[in-house]
N, C-alpha and C positions, 0 to 999 in steps of 0.2 A: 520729571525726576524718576529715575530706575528704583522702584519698590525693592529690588535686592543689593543698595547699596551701601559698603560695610559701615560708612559714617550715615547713613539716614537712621530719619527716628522711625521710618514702619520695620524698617530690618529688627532691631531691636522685636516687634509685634509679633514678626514669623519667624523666628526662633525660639519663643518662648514655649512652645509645644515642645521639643527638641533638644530642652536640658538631659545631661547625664543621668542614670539612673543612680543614685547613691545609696538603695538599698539600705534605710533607716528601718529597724523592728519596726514594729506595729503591737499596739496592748494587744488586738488578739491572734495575733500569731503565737500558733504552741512551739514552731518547729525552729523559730529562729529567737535565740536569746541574745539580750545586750552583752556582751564579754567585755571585764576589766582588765584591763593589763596588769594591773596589778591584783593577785589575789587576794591580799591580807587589807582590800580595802573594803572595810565597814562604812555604811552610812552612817550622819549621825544621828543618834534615836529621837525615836517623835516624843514630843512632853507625853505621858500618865496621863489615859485619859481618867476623868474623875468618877469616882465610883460611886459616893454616898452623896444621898440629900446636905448632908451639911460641907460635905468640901464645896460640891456646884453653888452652896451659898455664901460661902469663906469669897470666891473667886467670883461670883457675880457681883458682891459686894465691891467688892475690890475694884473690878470692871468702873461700878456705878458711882466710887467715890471720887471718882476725879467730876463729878457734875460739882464739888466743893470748891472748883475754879469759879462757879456761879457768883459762890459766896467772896470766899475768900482771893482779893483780886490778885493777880501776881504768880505764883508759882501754888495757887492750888489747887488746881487740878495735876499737880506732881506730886502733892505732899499727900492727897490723901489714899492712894494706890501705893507709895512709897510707904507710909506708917504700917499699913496692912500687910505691905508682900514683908518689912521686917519684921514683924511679930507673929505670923503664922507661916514664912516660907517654910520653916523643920519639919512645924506640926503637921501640916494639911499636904496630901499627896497631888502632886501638880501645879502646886502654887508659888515654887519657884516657879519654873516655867512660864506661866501664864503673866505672873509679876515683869520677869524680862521683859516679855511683851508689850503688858500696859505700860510699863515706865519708857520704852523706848517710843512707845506711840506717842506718847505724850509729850517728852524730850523733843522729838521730830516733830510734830504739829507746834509746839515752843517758838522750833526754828522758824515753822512755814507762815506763823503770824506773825513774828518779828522781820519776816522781809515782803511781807503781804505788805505790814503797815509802815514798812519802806516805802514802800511803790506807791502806797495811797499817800505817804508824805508829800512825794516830792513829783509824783502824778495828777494832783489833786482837780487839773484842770478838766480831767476826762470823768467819762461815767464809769470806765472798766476797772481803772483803779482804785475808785471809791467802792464799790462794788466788791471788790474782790475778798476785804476780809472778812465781810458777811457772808460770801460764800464760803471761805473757808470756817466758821463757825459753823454754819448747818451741816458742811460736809462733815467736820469733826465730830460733830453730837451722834450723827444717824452712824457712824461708822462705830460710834462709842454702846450706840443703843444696841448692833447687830454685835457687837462683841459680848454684850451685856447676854444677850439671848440665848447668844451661840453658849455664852459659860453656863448660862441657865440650864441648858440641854446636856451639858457635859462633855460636848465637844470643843477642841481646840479653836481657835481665829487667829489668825496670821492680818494683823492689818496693813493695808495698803498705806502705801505714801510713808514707809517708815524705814527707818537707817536704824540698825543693828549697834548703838551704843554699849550695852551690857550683853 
């Protein structure tokens, strides 16, 4: 078989050197900036980051009360990040922001157990699907705890695995 033929698989191999140059910026390049077509296009602002000891603890709070899903079976780990982000979103600087956040994590992890425990229903004969809401429990906790941290510090957490409900 002819290694430069256009339907073989090594062709695909030695052309891959030989892509276009598409000339994407680079962060440190000074000389070459990204250009919008549109001028009047703003991004949109990052949340506030938090300033005082007691906002980062309004909001790590808030973080650490959905561990209330522990307690309370059912939608508590939604209720008690929800009671919080309503009763001090005005007050505390960033905690709407941050609230969006935990309550959409939450929301979306909702979903990802309700069709975990699909799978383990009607999976039940394997080990992957029995398996798999437990993983998503631990995944959820440690993503809960690095959220919890990050508010601790005063920085922002963008959590993974999550759809933008609010």
């Amino acid at each position: 078989m002819n290694s430069r033929s256009f339907d073989g698989f090594p062709f695909v191999f030695l052309n891959l050197g030989r892509l276009p140059n598409l000339d994407f910026p680079t962060l440190h390049s000074d000389s070459q900036k990204m250009e919008n077509s549109d001028p009047s296009y703003q991004p949109p602002p990052l949340p506030p980051k938090s300033q005082g000891p007691d906002t980062r603890q309004w909001i790590t709070l808030m973080h650490l009360s959905a561990l209330a899903g522990l307690v309370i079976v059912g939608f508590g780990h939604i209720l008690g990040p929800l009671i919080i982000w309503l009763l001090k979103k005005n007050d505390v600087p960033g905690m709407d922001a941050a609230g969006r956040e935990v309550l959409n994590y939450h929301i979306s992890w909702s979903l990802w157990f309700f069709l975990a425990g699909l799978v383990a229903l009607f999976g039940s004969c394997l080990i992957v699907p029995i398996a798999l809401p437990v993983i998503l429990v631990i995944c959820w906790a440690v993503f809960l705890i690095i959220g919890a941290i990050r508010a601790s510090n005063g920085e922002s957490y963008k959590f993974p695995l999550t759809i933008r409900f609010l």
